[in-house]
C-alpha positions in Angstrom: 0.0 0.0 0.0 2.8 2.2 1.1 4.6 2.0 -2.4 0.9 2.8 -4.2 0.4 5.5 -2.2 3.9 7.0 -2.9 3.2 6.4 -6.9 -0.6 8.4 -6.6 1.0 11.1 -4.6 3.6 11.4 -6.9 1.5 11.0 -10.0 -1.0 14.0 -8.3 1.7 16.2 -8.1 3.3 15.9 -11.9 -0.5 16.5 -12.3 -0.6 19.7 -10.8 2.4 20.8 -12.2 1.5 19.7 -15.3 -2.1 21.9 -15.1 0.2 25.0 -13.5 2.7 25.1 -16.5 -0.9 24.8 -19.2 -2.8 27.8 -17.1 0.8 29.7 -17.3 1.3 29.4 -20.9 -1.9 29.7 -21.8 -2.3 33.2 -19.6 1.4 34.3 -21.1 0.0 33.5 -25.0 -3.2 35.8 -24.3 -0.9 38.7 -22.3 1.3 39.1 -26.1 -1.9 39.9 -27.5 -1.3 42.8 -25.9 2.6 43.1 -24.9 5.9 42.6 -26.8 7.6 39.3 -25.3 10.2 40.3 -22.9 13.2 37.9 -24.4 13.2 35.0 -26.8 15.5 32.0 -26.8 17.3 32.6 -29.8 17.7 36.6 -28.5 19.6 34.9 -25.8 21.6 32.3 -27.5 22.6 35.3 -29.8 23.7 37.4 -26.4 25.8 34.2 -25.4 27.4 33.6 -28.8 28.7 36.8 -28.5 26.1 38.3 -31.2 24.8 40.7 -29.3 21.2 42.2 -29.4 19.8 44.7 -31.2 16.3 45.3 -30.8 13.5 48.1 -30.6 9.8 47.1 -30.5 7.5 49.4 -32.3 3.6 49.6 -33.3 2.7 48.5 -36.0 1.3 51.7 -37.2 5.2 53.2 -37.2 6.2 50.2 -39.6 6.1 51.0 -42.9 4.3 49.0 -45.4 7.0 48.1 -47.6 8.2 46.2 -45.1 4.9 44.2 -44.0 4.4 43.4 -47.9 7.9 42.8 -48.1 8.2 39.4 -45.7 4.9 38.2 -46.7 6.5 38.6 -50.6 9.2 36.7 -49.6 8.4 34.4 -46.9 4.2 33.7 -47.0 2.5 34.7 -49.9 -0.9 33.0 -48.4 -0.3 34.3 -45.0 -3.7 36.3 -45.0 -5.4 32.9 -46.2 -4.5 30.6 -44.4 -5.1 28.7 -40.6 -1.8 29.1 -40.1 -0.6 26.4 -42.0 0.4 26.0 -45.6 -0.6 22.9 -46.6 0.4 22.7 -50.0 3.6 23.5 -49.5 3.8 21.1 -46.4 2.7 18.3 -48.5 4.9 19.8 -51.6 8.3 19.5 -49.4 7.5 16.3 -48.2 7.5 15.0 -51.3 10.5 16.8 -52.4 12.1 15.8 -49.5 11.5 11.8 -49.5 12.6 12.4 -52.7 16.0 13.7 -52.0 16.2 11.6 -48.3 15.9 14.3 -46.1 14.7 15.4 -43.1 14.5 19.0 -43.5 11.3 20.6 -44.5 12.1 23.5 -46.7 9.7 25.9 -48.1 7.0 24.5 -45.5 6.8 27.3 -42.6 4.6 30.0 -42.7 5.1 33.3 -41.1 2.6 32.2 -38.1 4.7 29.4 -37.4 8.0 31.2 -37.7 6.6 33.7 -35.3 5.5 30.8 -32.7 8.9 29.4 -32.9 10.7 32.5 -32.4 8.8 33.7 -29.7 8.1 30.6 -27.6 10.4 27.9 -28.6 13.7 27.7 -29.9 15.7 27.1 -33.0 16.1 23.5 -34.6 14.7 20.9 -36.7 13.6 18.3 -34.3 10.4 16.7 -34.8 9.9 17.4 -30.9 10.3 21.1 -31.5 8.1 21.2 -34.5 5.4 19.3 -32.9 5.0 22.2 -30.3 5.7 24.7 -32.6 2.3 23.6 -34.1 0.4 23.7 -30.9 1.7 27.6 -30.3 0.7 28.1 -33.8 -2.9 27.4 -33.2 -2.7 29.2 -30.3 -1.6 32.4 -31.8 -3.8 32.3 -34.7 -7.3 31.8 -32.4 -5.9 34.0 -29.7 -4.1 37.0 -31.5 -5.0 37.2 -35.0 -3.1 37.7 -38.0 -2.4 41.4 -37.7 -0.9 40.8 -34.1 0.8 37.7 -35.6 2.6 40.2 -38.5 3.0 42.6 -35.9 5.2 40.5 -33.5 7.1 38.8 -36.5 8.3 42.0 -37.5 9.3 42.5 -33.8 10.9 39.4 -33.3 12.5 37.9 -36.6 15.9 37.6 -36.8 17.4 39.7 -39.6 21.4 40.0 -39.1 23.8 38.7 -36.7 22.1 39.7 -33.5 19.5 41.9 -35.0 16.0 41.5 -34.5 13.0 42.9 -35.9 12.9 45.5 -38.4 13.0 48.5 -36.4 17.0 47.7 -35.4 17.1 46.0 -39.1 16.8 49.4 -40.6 18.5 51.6 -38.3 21.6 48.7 -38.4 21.4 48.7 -42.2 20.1 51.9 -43.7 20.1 54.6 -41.0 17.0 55.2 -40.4 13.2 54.5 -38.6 11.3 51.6 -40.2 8.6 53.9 -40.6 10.8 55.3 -43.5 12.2 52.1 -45.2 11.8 52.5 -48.8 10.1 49.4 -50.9 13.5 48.1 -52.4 15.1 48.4 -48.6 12.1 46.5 -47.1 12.7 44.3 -50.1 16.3 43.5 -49.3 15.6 43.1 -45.2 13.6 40.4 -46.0 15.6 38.5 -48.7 18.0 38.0 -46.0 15.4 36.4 -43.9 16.4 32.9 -44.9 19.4 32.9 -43.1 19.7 36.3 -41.5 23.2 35.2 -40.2 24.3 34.4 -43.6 22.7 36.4 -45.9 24.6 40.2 -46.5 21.5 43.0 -46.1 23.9 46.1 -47.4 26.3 46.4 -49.4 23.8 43.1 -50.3 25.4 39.8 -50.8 25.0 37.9 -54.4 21.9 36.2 -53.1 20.3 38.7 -51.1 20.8 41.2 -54.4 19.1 38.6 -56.6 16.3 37.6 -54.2 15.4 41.0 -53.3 14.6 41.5 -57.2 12.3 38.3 -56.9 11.3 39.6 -53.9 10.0 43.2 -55.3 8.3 41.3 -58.5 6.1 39.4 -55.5 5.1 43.0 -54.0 4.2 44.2 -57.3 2.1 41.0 -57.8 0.3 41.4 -54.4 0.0 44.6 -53.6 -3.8 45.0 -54.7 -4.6 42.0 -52.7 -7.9 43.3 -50.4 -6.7 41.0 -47.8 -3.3 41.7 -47.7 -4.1 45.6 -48.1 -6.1 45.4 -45.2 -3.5 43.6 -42.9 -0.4 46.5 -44.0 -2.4 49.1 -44.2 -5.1 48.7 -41.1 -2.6 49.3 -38.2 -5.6 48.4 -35.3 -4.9 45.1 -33.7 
């Protein structure tokens, strides 16, 4: 009896705790609906590998359009349409991906779920870490909504060796407020979004100057969007 009574004690607590760190999440996902996150992971792995951290949060009614056209250009062209997920282009790298034997999912992530890993997770390509990253997805998309969900991305994304969001991306790179980034400077912050460690914003690298090109061709093919006008030009959450 003793021995049971230790398990069910035991088991009651990891219960509890269990229920405490569910309630605390869940209270801390509703809270950013309304407040910038105080630090992410990869913010602090970027501090202890000597990065650094440059950041400024800002409204999204003193970010200039360019720039919210800009990463959904480059990195979620059905961002306004979708549940957060891509499907297609889930199912698409899969394929490409038995194909070629890999584990990697390229092509796959949507700006939701890039902002629920940045924000609550950290970076890999684990199949634990994905997992979660699609429960904080949901999350984000019912709670906050896809203007607070562009809002924080901008915010948060990496976009240069220990730069984040695109408030520090353009004063780093071009001098000045985002409110004032230009459409072929938004265009270039966000071809380097890929692999902002990597990838050469200005002078730009060979990539980032040909995928900023490819980049402004996507603006000028979704810029009369209604839905996507509405989400970079309505700045109420």
């Amino acid at each position: 009896m003793g021995g049971k009574g230790l398990v069910y004690r035991v088991g009651q607590k990891l219960k509890k705790i269990f229920l405490f760190l569910l309630a605390a999440q869940l209270i801390y996902v509703i809270l950013l609906k309304w407040i910038d996150p105080p630090i992410t992971v990869t913010q602090l792995e970027s501090l202890i590998s000597g990065y650094g951290l440059k950041r400024d949060y800002v409204n999204f009614n003193v970010i200039s359009p360019h720039a919210a056209l800009a990463v959904i250009a480059g990195e979620d062209q059905l961002f306004a349409e979708h549940n957060g997920f891509d499907v297609k282009s889930i199912k698409k790298a899969l394929e490409n991906n038995s194909k070629k034997k890999s584990t990697k999912l390229r092509g796959a992530s949507t700006i939701s779920q890039q902002t629920a890993k940045n924000v609550f997770l950290w970076q890999g390509r684990s199949w634990l870490r994905k997992g979660i990253e699609v429960y904080f997805t949901f999350m984000i998309e019912t709670i906050w909504g896809k203007k607070r969900i562009l809002e924080v991305y901008l915010n948060v994304a990496e976009m240069g060796k220990g730069v984040f969001g695109i408030e520090a991306a353009a004063q780093h790179y071009f001098k000045k407020s985002a409110k004032k980034l230009t459409r072929t400077e938004s265009a270039k912050i966000a071809a380097c979004l890929p692999n902002p460690k990597k990838y050469i914003v200005n002078p730009p690298s060979s990539y980032v100057a040909r995928r900023y090109l490819w980049i402004l061709g996507q603006m000028h093919n979704l810029q009369d969007d209604a839905d996507i006008v509405l989400l970079i030009t309505n700045h109420h959450r």
